[in-house]
C-alpha positions as CSV (number, residue, x, y, z in Angstrom):
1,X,0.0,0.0,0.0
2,X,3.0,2.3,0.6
3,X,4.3,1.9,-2.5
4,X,1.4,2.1,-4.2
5,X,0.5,5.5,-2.1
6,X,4.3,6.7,-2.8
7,X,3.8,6.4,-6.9
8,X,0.6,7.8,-7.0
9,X,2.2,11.1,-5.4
10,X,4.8,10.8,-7.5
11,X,2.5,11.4,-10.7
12,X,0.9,13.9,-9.6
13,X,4.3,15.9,-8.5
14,X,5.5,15.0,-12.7
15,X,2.0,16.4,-13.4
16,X,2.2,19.7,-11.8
17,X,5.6,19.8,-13.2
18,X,4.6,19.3,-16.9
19,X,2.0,21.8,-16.8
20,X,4.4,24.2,-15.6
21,X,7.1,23.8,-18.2
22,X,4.8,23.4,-20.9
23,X,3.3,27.0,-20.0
24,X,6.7,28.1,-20.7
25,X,8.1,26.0,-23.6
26,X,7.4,28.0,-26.2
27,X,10.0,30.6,-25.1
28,X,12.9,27.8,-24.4
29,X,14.6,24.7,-26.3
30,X,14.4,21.7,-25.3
31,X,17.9,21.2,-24.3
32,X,17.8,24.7,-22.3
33,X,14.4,23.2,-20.3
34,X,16.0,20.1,-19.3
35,X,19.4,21.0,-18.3
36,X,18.2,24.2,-15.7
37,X,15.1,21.2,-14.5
38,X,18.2,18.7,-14.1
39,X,20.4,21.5,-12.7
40,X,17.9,22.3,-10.1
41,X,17.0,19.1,-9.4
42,X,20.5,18.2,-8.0
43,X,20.9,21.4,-5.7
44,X,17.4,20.0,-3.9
45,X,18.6,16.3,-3.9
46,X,21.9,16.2,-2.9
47,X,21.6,17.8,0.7
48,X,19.0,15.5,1.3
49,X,21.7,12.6,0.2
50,X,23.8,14.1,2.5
51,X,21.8,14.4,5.9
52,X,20.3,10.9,5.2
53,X,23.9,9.6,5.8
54,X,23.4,6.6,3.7
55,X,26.5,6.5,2.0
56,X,28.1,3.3,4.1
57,X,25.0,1.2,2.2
58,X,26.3,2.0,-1.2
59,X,28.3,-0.6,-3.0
60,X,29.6,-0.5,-6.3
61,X,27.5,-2.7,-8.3
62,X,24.7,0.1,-6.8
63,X,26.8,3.1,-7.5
64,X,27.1,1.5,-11.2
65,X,23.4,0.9,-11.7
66,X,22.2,4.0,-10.4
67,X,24.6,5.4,-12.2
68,X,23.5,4.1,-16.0
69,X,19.9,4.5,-14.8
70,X,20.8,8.0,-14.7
71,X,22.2,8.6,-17.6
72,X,19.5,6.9,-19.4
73,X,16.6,8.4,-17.3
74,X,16.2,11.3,-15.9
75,X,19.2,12.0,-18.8
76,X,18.2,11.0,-22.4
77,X,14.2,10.4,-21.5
78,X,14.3,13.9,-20.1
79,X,15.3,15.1,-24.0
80,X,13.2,12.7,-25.6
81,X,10.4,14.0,-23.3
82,X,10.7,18.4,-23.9
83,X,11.0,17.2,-27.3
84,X,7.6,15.6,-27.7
85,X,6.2,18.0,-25.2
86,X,7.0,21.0,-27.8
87,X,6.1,19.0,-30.6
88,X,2.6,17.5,-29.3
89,X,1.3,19.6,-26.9
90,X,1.4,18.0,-22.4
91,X,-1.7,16.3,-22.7
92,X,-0.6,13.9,-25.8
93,X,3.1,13.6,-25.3
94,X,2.7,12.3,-21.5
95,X,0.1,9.8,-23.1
96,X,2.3,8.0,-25.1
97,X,5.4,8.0,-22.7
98,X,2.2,6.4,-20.0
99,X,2.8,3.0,-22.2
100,X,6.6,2.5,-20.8
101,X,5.5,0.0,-17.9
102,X,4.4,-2.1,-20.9
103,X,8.2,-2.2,-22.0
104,X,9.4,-2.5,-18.2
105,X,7.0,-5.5,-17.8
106,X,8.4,-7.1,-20.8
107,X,11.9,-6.7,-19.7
108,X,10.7,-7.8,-15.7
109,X,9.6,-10.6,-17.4
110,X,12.4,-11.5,-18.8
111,X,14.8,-10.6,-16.0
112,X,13.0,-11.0,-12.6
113,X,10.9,-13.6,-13.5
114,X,7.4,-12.0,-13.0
115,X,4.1,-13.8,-14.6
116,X,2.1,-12.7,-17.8
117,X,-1.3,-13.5,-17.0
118,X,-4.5,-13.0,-19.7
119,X,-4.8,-9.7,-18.1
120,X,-1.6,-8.7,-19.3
121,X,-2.9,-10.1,-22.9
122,X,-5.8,-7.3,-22.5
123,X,-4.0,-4.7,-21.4
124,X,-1.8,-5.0,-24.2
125,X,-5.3,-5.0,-26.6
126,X,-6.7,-1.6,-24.5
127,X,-2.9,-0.1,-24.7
128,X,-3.1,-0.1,-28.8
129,X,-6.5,0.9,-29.0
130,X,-5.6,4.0,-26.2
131,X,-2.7,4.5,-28.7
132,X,-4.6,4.6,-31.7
133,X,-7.5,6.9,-30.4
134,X,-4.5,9.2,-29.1
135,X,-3.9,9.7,-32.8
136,X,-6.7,10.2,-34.0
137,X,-7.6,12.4,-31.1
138,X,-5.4,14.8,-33.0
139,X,-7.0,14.9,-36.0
140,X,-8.8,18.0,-37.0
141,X,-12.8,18.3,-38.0
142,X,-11.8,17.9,-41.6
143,X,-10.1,14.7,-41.1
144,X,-6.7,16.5,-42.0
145,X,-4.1,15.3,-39.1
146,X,-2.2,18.1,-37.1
147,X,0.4,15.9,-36.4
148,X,1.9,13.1,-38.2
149,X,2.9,9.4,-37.1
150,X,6.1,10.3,-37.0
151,X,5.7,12.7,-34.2
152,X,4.9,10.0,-32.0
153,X,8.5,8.0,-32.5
154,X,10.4,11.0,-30.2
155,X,8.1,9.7,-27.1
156,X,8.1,5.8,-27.9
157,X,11.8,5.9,-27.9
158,X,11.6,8.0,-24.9
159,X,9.3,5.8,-22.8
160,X,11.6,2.6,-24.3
161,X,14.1,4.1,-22.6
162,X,12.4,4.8,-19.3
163,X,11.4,1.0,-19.5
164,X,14.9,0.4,-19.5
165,X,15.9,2.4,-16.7
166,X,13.1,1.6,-14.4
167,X,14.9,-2.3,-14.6
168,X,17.9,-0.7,-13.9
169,X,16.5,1.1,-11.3
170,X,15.1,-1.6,-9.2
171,X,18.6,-4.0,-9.7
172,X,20.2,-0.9,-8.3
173,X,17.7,-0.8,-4.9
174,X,18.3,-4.1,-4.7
175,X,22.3,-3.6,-4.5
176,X,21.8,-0.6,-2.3
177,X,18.5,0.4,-0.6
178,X,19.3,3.8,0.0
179,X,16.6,5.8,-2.4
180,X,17.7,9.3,-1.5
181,X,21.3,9.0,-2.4
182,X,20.5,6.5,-5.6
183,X,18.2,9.3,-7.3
184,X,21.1,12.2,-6.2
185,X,23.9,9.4,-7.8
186,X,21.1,9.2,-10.9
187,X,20.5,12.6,-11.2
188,X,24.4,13.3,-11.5
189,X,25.2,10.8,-14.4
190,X,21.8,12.2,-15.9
191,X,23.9,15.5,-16.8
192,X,26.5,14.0,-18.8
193,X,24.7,13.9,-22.6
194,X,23.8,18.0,-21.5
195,X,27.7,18.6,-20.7
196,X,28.6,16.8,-24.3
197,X,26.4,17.8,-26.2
198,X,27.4,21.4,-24.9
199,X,30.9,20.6,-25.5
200,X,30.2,19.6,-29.1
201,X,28.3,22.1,-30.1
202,X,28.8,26.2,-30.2
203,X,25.3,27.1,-31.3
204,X,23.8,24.9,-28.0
205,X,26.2,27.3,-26.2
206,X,25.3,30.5,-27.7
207,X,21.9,29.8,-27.3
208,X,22.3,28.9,-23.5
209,X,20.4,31.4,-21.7
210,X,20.6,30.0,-17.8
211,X,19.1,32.8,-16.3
212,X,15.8,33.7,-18.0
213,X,15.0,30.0,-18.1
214,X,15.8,29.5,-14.6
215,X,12.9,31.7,-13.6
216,X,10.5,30.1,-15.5
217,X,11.6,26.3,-14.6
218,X,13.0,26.9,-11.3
219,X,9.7,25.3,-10.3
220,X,9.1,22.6,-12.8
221,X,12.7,21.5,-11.3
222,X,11.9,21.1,-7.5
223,X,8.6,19.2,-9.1
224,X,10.6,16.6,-10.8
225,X,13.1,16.2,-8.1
226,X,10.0,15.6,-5.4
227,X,8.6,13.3,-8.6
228,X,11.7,11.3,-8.8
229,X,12.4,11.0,-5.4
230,X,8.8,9.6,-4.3
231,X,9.5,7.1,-7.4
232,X,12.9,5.3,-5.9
233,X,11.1,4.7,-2.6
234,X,8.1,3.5,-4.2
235,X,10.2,1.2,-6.6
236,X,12.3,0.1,-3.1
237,X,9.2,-0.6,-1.2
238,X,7.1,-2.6,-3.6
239,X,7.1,-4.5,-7.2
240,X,8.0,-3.2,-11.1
241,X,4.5,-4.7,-11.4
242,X,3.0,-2.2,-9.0
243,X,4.8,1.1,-9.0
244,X,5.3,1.4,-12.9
245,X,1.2,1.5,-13.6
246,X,0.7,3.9,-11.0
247,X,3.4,6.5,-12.1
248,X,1.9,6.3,-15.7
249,X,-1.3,7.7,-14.6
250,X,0.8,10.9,-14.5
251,X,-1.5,11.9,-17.9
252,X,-4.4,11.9,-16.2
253,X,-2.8,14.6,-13.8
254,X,-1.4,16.4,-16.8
255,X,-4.8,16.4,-18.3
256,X,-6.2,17.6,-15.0
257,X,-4.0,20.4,-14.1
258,X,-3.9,21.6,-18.2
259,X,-7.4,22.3,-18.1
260,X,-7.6,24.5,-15.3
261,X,-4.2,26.6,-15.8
262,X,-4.0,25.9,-19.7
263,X,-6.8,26.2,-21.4
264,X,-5.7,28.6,-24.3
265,X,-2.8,26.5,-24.9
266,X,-3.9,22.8,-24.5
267,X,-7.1,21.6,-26.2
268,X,-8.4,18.9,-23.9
269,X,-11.2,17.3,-26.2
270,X,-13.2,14.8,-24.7
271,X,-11.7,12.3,-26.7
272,X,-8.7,12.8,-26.2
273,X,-9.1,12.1,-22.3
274,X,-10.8,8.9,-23.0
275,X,-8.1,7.7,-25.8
276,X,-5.9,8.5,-22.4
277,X,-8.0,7.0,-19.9
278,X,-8.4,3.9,-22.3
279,X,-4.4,3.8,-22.3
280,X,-3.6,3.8,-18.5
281,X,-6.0,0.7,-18.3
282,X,-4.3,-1.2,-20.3
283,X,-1.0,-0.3,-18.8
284,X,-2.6,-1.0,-15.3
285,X,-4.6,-4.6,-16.9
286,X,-0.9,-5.3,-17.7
287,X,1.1,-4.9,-14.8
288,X,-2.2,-7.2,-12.6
């Protein structure tokens, strides 16, 4: 129940923080919105690491996994994610990245062992219809589609990834129970793709502006911290099976908190928030 409790909080803190960036995306990039969330994200974790004193339980195997979970997500996903939420609008990017329990129960199958059941076999069913009715959720009155097919490969890669890491994830609790300092460790390996793709690139630079983005995602930051925090003590408390359905409900928060603080922005149809609803069945039919 803790667990369950724990991820449920933790979608609604990614919610709040989603809505808040995307009132703000339009004047950012991508890279600039991830790297001051990231940025701010460590300066709230790592004194928490720190006073919690749990450094004596880390072992290397944990330091390694925590470490590649980070890189993968928050780091990559966190690129993947701006990306889509720029290109598709809150309510439909954090729709499709909801499937990416179906990709960590595949790979939990596969590596701890858990059971596929006939309820999995329906979820998977409700997850491609939620998919499809996303799509055409997006469709205009004329039957000429806003946005392609191919706007939709950003987030699946994105929420493949997050599969991935959420595996990663739980190996690494399992090496080292000590949630605080594992998301800090995480959240530290999750800057290394900003730092070279900064590196690389002298437009990225030139186009850096810290400070004005700061004060519009200064917030959004602290949210995904809490977020990510709450999710590394669900995921050490209870099972892939359990926590990963519950954070994917984090659309139906985005939905939520769009329509009241973004209605000029984000057009919540009604069909859209059943093609969504439809979708985090599935995902929760899966993970039963």
């Amino acid at each position: 129940m803790l667990g369950a409790i724990l991820a449920l909080l933790s979608a609604a803190a990614s919610g709040i923080s989603v809505v808040s960036v995307r009132r703000h995306s339009e004047g950012s990039t991508v890279f600039n919105m991830s790297l001051i969330i990231t940025a701010v994200g460590m300066i709230v974790l790592w004194p928490l690491a720190i006073a919690e004193r749990s450094f004596g339980t880390l072992t290397v195997a944990g330091f390694a996994l925590f470490s590649v979970s980070g890189l993968l997500s928050p780091g990559l996903v966190r690129l993947f994610y701006y990306k889509g939420l720029k290109t598709l609008g809150a309510s439909v990017n954090s729709s499709v990245f909801a499937v990416y329990p179906l990709y960590s129960i595949l790979f939990a199958v596969l590596l701890l062992s858990e059971v596929v059941t006939i309820w999995n076999a329906l979820g998977v069913v409700a997850i491609i219809v939620g998919i499809v009715l996303v799509e055409t959720s997006m469709n205009g009155k004329n039957g000429t589609s806003k946005i392609s097919w191919r706007s939709l490969i950003v987030p699946v890669l994105g929420g493949v990834l997050l599969g991935v890491a959420t595996i990663f994830r739980k190996f690494a609790l399992q090496a080292s129970d000590a949630p605080i300092l594992g998301v800090s460790i995480a959240y530290v390996f999750s800057l290394l793709p900003y730092l070279l793709m900064l590196a690389a690139s002298a437009p990225m630079r030139k186009n850096l502006s810290l400070k004005q983005d700061l004060r519009w995602f200064w917030l959004a930051g602290i949210g995904q911290a809490v977020s990510w925090l709450l999710a590394f003590y669900a995921l050490s408390v209870d099972l892939v099976s359990i926590t990963t359905p519950l954070l994917s409900v984090e659309p139906l928060f985005v939905v939520a908190f769009g329509y009241f603080y973004m209605r000029k922005q984000e057009q919540v149809s009604a069909r859209l928030a059943a093609s969504i609803a439809v979708t985090v069945l599935g995902v929760v039919l899966v993970t039963i």
